[in-house]
C-alpha positions as a Markdown table, in Angstrom:
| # | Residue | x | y | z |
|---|---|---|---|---|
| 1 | Unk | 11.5 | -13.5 | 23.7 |
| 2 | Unk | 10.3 | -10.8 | 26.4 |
| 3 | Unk | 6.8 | -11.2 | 28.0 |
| 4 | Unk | 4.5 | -8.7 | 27.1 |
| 5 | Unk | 4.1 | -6.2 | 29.4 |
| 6 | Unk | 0.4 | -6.8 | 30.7 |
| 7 | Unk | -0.9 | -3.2 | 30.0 |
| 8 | Unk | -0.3 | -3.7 | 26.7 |
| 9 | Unk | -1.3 | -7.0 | 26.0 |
| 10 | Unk | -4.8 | -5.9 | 28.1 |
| 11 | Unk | -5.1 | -3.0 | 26.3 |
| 12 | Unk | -5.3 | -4.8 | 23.4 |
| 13 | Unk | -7.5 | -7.3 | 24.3 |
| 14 | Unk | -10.0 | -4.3 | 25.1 |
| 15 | Unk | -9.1 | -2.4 | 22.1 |
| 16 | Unk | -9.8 | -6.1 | 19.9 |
| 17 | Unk | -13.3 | -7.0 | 22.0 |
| 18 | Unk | -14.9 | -3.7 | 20.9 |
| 19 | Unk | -13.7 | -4.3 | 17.6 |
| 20 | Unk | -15.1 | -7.4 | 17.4 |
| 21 | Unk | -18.4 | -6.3 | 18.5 |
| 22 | Unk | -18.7 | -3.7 | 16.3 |
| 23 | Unk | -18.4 | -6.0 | 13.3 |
| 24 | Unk | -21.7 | -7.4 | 13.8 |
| 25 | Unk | -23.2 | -4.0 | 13.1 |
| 26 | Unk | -20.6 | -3.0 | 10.6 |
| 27 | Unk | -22.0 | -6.3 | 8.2 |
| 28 | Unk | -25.1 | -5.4 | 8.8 |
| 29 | Unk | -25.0 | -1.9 | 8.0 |
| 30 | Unk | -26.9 | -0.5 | 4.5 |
| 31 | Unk | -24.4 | 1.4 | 1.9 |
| 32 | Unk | -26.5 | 4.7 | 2.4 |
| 33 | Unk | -24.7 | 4.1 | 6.6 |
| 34 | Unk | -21.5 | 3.4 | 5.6 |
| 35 | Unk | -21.6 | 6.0 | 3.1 |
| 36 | Unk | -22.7 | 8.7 | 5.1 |
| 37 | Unk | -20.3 | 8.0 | 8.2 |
| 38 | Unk | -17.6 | 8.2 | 5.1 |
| 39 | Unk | -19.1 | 11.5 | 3.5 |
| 40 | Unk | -19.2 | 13.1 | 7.3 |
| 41 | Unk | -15.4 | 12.0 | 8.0 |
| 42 | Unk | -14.7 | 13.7 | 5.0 |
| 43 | Unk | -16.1 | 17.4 | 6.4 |
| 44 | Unk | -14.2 | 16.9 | 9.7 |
| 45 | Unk | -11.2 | 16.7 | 7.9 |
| 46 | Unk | -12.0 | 19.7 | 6.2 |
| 47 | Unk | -12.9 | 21.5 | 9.4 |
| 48 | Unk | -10.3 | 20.4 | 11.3 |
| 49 | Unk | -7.6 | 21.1 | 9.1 |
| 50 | Unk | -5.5 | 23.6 | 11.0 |
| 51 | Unk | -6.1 | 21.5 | 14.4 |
| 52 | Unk | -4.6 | 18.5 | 12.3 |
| 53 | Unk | -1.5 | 20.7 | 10.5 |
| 54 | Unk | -0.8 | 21.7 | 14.0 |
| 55 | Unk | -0.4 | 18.3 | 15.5 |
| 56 | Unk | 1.7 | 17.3 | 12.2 |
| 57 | Unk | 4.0 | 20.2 | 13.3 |
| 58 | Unk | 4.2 | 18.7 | 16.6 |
| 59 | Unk | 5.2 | 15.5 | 15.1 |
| 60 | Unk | 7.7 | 16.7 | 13.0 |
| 61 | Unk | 9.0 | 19.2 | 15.9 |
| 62 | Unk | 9.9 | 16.4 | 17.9 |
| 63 | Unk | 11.9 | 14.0 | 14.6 |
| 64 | Unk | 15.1 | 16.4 | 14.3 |
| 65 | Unk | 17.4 | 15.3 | 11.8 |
| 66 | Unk | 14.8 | 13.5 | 9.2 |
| 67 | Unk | 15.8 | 12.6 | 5.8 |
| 68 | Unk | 14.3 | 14.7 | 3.3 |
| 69 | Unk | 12.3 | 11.6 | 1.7 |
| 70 | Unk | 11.1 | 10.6 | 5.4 |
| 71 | Unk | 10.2 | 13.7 | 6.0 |
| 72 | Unk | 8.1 | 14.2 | 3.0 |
| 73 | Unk | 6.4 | 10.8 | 4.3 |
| 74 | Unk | 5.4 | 12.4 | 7.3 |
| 75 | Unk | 4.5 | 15.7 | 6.1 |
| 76 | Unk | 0.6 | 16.8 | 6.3 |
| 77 | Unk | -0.6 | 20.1 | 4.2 |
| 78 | Unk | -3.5 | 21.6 | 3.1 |
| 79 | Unk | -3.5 | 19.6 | -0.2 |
| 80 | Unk | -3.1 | 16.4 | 1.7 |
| 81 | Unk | -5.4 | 16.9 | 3.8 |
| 82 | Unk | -7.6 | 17.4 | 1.1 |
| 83 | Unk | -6.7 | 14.7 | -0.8 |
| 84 | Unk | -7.4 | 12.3 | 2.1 |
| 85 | Unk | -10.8 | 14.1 | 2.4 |
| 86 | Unk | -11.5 | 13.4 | -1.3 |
| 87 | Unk | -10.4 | 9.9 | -0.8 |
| 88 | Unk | -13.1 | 8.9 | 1.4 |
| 89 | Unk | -15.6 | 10.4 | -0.6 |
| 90 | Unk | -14.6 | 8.4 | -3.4 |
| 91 | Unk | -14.0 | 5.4 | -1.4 |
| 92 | Unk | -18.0 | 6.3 | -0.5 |
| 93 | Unk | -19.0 | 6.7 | -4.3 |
| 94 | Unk | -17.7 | 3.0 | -5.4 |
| 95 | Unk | -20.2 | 0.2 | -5.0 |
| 96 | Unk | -20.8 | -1.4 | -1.7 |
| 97 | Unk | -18.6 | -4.9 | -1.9 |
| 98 | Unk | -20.0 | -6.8 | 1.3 |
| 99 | Unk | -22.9 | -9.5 | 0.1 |
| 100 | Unk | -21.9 | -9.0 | -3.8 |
| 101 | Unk | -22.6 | -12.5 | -5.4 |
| 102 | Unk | -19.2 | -13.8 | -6.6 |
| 103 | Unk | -20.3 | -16.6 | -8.5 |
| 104 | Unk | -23.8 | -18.6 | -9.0 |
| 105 | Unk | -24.8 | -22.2 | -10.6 |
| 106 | Unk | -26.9 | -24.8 | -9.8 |
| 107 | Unk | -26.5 | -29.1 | -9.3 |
| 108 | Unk | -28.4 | -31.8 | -11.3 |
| 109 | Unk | -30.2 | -32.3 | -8.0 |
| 110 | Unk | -31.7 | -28.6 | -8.2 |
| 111 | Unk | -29.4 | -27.1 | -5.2 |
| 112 | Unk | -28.7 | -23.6 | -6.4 |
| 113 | Unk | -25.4 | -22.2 | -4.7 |
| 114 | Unk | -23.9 | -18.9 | -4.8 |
| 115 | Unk | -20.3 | -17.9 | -3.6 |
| 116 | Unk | -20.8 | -14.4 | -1.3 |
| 117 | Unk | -18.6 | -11.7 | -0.4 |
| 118 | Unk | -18.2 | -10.6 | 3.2 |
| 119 | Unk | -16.4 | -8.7 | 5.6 |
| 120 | Unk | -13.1 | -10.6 | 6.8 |
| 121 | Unk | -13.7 | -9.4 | 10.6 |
| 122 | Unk | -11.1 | -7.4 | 12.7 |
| 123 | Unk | -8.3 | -6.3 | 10.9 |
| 124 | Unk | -4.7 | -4.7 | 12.5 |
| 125 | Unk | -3.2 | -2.8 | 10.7 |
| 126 | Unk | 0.4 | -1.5 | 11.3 |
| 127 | Unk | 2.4 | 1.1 | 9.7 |
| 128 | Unk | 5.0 | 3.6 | 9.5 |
| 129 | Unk | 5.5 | 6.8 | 9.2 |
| 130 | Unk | 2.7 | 7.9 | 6.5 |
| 131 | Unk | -0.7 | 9.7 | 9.0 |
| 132 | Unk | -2.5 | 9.7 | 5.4 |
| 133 | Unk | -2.5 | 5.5 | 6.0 |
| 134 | Unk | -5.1 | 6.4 | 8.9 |
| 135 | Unk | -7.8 | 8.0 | 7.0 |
| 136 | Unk | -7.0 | 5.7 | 4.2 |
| 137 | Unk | -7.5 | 2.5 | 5.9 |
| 138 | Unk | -10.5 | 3.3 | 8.1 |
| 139 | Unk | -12.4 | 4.2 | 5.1 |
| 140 | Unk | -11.7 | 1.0 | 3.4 |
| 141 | Unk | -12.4 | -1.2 | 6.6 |
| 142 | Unk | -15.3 | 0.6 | 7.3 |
| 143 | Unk | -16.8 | 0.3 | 3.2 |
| 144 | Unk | -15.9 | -3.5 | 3.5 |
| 145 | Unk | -17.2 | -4.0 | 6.7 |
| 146 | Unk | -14.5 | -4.7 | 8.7 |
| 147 | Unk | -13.3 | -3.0 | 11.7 |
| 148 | Unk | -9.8 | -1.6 | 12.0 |
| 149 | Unk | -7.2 | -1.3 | 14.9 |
| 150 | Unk | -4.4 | 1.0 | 13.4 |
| 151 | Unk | -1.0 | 1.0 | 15.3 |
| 152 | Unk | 0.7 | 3.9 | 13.3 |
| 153 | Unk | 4.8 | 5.0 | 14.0 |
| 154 | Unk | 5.7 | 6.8 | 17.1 |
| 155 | Unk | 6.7 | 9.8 | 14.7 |
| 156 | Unk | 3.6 | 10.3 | 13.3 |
| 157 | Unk | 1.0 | 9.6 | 16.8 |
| 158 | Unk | 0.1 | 13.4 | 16.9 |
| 159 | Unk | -0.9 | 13.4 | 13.1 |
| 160 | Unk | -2.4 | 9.7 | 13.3 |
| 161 | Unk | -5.0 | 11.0 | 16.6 |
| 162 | Unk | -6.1 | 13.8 | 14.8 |
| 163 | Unk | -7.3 | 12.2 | 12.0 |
| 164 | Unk | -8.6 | 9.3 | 13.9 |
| 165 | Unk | -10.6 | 11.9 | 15.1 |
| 166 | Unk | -12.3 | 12.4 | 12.1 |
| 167 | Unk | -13.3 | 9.5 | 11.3 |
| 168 | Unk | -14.8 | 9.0 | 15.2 |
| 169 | Unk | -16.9 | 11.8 | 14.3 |
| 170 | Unk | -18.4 | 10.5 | 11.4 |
| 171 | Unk | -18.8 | 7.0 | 12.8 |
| 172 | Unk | -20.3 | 8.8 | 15.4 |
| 173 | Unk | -23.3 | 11.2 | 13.6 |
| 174 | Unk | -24.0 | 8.0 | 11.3 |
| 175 | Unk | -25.4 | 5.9 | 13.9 |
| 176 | Unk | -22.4 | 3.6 | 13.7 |
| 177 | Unk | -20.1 | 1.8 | 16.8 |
| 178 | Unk | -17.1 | 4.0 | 17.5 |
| 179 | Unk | -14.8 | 1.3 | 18.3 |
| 180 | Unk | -15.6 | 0.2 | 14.8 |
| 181 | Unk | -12.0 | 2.5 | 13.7 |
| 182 | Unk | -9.6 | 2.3 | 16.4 |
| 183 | Unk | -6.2 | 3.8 | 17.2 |
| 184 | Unk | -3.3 | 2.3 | 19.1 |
| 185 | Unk | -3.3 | 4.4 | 22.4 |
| 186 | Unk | 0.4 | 5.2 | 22.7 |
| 187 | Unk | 3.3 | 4.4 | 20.8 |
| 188 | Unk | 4.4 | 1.5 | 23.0 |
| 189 | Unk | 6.3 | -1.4 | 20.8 |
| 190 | Unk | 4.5 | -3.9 | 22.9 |
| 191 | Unk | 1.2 | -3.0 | 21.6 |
| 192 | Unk | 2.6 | -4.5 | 18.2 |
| 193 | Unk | 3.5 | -7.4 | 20.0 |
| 194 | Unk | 0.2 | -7.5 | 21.4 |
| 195 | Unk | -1.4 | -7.2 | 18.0 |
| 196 | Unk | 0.5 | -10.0 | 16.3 |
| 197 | Unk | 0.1 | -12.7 | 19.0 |
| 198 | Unk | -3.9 | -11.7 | 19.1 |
| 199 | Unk | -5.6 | -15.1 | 17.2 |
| 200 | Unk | -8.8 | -15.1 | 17.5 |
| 201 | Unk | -9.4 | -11.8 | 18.2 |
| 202 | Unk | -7.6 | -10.2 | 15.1 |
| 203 | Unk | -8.0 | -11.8 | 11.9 |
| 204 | Unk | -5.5 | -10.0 | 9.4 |
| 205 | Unk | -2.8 | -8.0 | 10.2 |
| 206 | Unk | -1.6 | -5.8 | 7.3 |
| 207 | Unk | 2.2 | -4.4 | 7.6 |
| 208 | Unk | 2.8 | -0.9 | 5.7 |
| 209 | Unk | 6.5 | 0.3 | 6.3 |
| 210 | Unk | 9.5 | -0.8 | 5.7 |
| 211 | Unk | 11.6 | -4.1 | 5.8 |
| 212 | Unk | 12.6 | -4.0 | 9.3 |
| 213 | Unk | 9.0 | -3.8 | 10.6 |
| 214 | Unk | 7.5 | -6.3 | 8.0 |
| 215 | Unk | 10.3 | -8.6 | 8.7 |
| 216 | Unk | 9.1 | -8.6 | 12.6 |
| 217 | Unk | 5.6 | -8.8 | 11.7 |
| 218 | Unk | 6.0 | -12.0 | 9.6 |
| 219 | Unk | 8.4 | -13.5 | 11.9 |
| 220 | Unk | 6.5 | -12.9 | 15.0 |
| 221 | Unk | 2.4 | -13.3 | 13.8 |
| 222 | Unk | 0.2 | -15.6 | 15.4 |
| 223 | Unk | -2.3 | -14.2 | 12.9 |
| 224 | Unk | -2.8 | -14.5 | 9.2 |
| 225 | Unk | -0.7 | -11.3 | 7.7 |
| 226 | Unk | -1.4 | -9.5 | 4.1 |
| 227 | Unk | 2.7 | -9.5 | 3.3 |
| 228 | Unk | 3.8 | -5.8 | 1.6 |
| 229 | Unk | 7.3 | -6.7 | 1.0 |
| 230 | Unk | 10.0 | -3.7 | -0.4 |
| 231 | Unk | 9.0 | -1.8 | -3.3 |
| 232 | Unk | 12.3 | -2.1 | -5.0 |
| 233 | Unk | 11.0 | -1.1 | -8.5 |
| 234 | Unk | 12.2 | -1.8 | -11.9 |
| 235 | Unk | 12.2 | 1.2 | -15.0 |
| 236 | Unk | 13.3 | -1.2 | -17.7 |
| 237 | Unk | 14.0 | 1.3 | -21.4 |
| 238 | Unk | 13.9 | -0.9 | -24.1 |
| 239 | Unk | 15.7 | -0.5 | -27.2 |
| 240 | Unk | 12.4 | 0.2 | -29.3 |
| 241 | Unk | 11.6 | 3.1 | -26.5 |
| 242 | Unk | 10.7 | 6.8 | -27.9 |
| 243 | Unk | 13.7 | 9.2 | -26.2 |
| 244 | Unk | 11.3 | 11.8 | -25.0 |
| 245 | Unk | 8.8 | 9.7 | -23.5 |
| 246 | Unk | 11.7 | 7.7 | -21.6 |
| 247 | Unk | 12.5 | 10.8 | -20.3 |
| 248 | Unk | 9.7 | 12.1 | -18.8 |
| 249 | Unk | 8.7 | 8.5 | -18.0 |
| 250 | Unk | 11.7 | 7.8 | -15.7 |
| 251 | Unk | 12.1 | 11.6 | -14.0 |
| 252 | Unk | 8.3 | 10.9 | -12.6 |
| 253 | Unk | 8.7 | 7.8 | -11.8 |
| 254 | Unk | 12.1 | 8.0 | -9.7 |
| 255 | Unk | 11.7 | 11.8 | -8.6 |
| 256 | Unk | 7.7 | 12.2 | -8.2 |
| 257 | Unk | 8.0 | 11.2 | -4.9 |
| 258 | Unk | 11.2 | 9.1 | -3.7 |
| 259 | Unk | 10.0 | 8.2 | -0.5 |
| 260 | Unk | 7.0 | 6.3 | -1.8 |
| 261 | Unk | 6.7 | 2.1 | -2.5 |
| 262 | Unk | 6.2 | 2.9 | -5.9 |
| 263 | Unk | 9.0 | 5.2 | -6.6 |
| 264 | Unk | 12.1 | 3.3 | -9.4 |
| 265 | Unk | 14.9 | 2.5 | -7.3 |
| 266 | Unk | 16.6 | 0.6 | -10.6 |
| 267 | Unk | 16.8 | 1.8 | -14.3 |
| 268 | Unk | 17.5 | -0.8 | -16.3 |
| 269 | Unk | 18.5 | 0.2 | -19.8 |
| 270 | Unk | 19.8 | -1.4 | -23.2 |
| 271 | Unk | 23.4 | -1.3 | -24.3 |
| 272 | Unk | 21.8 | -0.7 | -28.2 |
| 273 | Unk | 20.1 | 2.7 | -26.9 |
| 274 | Unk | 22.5 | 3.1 | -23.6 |
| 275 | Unk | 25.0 | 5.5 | -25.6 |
| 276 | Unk | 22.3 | 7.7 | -27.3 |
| 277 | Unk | 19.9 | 8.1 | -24.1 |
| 278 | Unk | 21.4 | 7.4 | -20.7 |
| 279 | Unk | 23.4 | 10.7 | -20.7 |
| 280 | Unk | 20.3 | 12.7 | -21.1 |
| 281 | Unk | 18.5 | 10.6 | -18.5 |
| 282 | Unk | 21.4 | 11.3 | -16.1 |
| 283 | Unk | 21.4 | 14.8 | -16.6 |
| 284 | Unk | 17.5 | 15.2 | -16.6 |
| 285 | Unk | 17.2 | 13.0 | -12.5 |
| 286 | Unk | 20.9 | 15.4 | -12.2 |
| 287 | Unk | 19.2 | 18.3 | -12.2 |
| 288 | Unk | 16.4 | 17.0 | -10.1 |
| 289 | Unk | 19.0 | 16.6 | -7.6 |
| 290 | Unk | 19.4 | 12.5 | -8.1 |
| 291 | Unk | 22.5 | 10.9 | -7.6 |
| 292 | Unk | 23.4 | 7.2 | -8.7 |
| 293 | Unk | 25.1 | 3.6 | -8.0 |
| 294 | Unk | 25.9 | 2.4 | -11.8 |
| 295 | Unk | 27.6 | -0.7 | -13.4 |
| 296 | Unk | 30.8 | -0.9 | -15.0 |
| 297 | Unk | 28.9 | -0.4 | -19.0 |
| 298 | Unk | 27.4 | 2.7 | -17.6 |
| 299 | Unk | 29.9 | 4.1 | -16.3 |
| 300 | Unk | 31.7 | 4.2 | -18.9 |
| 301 | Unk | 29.1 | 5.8 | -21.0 |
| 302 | Unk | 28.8 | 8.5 | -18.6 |
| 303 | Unk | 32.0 | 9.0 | -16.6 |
| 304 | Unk | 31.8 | 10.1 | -12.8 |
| 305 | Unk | 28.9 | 8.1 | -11.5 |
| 306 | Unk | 30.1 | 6.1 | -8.5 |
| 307 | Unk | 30.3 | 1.7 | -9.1 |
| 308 | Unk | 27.1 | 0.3 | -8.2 |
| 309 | Unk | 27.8 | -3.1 | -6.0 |
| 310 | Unk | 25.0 | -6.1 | -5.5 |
| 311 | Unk | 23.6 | -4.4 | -2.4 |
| 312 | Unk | 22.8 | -1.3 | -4.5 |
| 313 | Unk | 20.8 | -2.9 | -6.4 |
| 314 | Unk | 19.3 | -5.1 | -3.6 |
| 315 | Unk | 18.7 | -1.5 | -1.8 |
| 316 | Unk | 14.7 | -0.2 | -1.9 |
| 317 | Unk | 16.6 | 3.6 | -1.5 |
| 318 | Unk | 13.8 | 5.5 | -0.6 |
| 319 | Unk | 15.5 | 8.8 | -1.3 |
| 320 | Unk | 16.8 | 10.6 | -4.8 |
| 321 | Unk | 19.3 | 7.9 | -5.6 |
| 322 | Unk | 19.2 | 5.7 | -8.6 |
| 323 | Unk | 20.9 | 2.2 | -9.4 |
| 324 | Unk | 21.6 | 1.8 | -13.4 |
| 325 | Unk | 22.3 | -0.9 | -15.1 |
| 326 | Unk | 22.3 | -1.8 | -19.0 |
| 327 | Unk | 21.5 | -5.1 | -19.9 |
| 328 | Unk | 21.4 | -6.8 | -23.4 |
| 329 | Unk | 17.8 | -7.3 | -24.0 |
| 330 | Unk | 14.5 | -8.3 | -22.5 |
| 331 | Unk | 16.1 | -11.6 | -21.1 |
| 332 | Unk | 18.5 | -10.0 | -19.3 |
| 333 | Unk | 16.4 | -7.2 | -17.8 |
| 334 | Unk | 13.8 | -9.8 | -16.2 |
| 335 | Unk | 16.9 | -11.9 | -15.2 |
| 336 | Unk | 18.1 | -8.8 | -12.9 |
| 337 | Unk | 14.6 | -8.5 | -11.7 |
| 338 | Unk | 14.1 | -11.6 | -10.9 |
| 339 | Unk | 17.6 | -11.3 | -8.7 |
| 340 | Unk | 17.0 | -8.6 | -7.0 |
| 341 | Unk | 13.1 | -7.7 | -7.4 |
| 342 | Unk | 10.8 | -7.4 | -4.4 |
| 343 | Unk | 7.9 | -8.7 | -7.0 |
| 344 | Unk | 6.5 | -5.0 | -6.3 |
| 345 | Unk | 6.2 | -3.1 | -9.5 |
| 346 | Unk | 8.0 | -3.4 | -12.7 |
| 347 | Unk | 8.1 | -0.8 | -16.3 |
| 348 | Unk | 9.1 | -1.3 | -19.3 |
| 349 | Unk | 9.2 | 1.6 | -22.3 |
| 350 | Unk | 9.5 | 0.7 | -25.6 |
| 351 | Unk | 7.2 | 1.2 | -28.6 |
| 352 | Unk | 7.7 | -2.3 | -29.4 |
| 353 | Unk | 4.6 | -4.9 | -28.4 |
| 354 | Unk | 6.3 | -8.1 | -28.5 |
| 355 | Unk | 8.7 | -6.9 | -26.4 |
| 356 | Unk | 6.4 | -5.2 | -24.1 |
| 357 | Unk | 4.4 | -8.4 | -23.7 |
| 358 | Unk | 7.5 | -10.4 | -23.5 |
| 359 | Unk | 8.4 | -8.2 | -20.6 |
| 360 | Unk | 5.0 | -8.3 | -18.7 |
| 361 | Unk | 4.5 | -11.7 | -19.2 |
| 362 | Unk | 8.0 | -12.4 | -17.9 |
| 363 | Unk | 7.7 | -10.6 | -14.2 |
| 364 | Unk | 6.2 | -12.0 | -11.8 |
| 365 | Unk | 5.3 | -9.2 | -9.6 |
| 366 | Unk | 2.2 | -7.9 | -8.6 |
| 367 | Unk | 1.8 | -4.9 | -10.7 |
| 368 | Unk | 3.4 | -4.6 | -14.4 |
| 369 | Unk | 3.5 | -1.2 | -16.3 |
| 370 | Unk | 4.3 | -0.7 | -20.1 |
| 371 | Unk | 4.4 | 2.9 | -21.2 |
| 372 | Unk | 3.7 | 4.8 | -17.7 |
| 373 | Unk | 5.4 | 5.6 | -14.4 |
| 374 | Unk | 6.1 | 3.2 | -11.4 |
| 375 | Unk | 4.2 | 5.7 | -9.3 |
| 376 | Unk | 1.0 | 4.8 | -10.8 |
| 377 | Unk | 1.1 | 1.4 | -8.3 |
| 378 | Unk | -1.5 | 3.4 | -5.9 |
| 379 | Unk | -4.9 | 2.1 | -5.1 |
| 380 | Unk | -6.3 | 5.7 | -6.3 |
| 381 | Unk | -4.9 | 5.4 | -9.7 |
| 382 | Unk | -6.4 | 1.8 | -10.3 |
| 383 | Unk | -9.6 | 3.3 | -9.1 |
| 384 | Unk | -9.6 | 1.5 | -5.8 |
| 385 | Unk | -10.6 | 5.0 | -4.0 |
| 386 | Unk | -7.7 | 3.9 | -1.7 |
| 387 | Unk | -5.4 | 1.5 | -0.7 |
| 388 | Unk | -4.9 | 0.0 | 2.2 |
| 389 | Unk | -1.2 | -1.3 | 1.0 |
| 390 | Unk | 0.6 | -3.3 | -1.9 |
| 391 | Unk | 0.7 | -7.0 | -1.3 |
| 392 | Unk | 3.2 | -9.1 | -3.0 |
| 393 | Unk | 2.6 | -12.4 | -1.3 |
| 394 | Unk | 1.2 | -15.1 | -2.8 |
| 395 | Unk | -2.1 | -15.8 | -1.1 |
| 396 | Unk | -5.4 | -14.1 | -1.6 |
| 397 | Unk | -4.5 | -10.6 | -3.0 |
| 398 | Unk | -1.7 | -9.2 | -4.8 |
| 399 | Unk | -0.7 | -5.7 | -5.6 |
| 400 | Unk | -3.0 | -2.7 | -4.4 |
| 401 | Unk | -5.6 | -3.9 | -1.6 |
| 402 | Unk | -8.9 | -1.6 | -2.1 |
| 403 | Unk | -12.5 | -2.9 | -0.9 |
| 404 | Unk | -12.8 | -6.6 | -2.9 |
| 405 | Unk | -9.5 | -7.3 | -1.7 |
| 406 | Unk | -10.7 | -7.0 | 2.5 |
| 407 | Unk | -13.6 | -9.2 | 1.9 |
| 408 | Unk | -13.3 | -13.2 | 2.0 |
| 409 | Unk | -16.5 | -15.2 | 0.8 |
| 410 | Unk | -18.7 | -17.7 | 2.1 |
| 411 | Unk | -21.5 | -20.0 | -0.1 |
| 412 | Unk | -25.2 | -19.7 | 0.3 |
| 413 | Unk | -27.2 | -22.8 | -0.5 |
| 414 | Unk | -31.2 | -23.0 | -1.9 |
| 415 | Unk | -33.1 | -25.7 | -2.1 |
| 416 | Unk | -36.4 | -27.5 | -2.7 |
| 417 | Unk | -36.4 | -30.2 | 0.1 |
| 418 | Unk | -33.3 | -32.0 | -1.7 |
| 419 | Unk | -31.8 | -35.0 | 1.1 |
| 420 | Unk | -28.6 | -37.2 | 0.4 |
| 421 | Unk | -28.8 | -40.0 | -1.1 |
């Protein structure tokens, strides 16, 4: 393993310092603080919009030859812009999670405890591609109480400044530490390096991109990391579904958006309802301009879609292409997921309850849908405000990560005079 270079590693260690002493004020700081530095971000998006779309523009000037999906990652318009501003003024509207009293009770011996939330410290956060991840996170950090160094993609460092901007500004006019949001100053893959060998000065990294950079990141950390693995998504249509509403179900949630975590890569459907309803369903994602990877069963149902293979349905496609498969039951269905699943997000539509619970109580990924798209995995949707990513590890937090989910805890103790016996 290479050194790293000592700009970076110093620029870091700067970068992490500041962070660290802004934390102090950031935990102490009232809801009405927070709120306001939120509320103020929010009108600098607004009024910087066109200075924002222009440095998007750059970004995307200077990609040539993106993937329609990765470019719709990257894009920034007017509506998005809004929607981040909107974001942090609803992110400012929940309730304040930092000294929220998690749990109380009280010993034989009189001692009355309570279990507090607080602000985890300095978090790192590191992602790809998506500038909208800036504004997102920052609020969050900022709400909870933590601060945040973002390291964002080298295509999207234009896009990622501009914002950062805005939040600067409204860090700034609320009386609150700048260095409190923080963005990697250059695109320089050491920085990352940087960031994931900083113990003690960083606390959590948080990956957001793809399996390449979250392999890396949970290879090479030296700091505790909040996993988001593939979102290689399930669309399970049971026999008991209704036609029409597997329909529209499935074209959202493959076609809203492909290049999103939460977008179906596989459509897993029933060989009693496979003859009646998968032609439809290939014609309706057809026309949306889907094309597919299906088993043998399928195929033969509708003739012409090319064999789907093991690493099809291993694949997280990112992009208008759909793996099908039909499967002889609920059993089945969850044995496939459980085979190639990323424990991301999982459907199943059917009209039928025991089946439904069956299903849902069968996954064991973080977020499980009956009746509704993939594409409702999104912090917004569960009424986070925002998300700062999906995690599907095991440890502390699992699917969307809003405020609750950046705080840890720590136990407050009253007593009377009590001593140990």
């Amino acid at each position: 393993m290479n050194a790293m270079p000592p700009d970076a590693t110093q620029a870091l260690e700067i970068a992490a310092r500041a962070a660290r002493a802004a934390t102090s004020a950031l935990a102490a700081a009232p809801r009405a603080v927070k709120d306001e530095a939120l509320l103020l971000a929010a009108a600098a998006l607004r009024e910087r919009e066109a200075q924002i779309i222009a440095a998007n523009a750059e970004d995307i000037a200077a990609a040539p030859g993106l993937s329609p999906a990765f470019r719709d990652r990257l894009l920034l318009n007017a509506a998005r812009i809004e929607a981040m501003a909107k974001g942090l003024e609803e992110v400012a509207a929940l309730r304040d999670p930092v000294g929220r009293v998690l749990a109380e009770w009280q010993r034989p011996n009189g001692l009355r405890f309570q279990r507090v939330a607080q602000p985890l410290g300095v978090i790192g956060m590191i992602f790809e591609s998506r500038p909208n991840v800036t504004a997102d996170a920052a609020a969050l950090c900022l709400k909870s109480g933590n601060a945040v160094i973002l390291r964002g993609g080298s295509e999207s460092l234009r896009s990622a400044t501009a914002i950062h901007a805005c939040m600067v500004q409204g860090l700034k006019l609320a009386g609150l530490p700048e260095a409190a949001v923080q963005v990697a100053p250059s695109a320089d893959r050491a920085f990352v390096g940087a960031m994931l060998r900083a113990s003690g000065l960083i606390d959590l990294i948080i990956p957001r991109g793809g399996k390449g950079l979250v392999t890396r990141v949970l290879e090479e950390a030296r700091v505790p990391v909040l996993a988001h693995a593939e979102g290689l998504c399930h669309t399970y249509i049971h026999a008991g579904a209704d036609h029409a509403m597997a329909r529209a179900v499935l074209a959202n949630a493959k076609m809203r958006r492909t290049g999103v975590c939460g977008a179906t890569e596989t459509l897993l459907i029933d060989a009693a309802i496979a003859p009646a309803l998968l032609p439809a369903l290939i014609a309706d994602l057809r026309a949306l301009g889907c094309d597919f990877r299906a088993d043998e069963a399928a195929r033969a149902i509708v003739p012409g879609l090319k064999p789907a293979t093991d690493e099809d349905y291993a694949t997280e496609w990112l992009d208008a292409i759909l793996s099908v498969k039909v499967v002889a039951g609920v059993d089945e269905a969850l044995s496939h997921i459980r085979r190639f699943g990323s424990e991301h997000t999982e459907a199943i539509i059917t009209e039928d309850a025991r089946a439904a619970q069956q299903f849902l109580d069968g996954i064991s990924s973080a977020v499980g849908l009956w009746n509704a798209s993939t594409q409702f995995c999104d912090g917004s949707e569960f009424g986070f405000g925002a998300e700062i990513g999906i995690a599907t590890g095991r440890l502390h937090a699992r699917g969307p990560v809003g405020l609750e989910q950046l705080c840890t805890y720590r136990y407050k103790i009253f007593g009377t005079g009590q001593v140990r016996p």
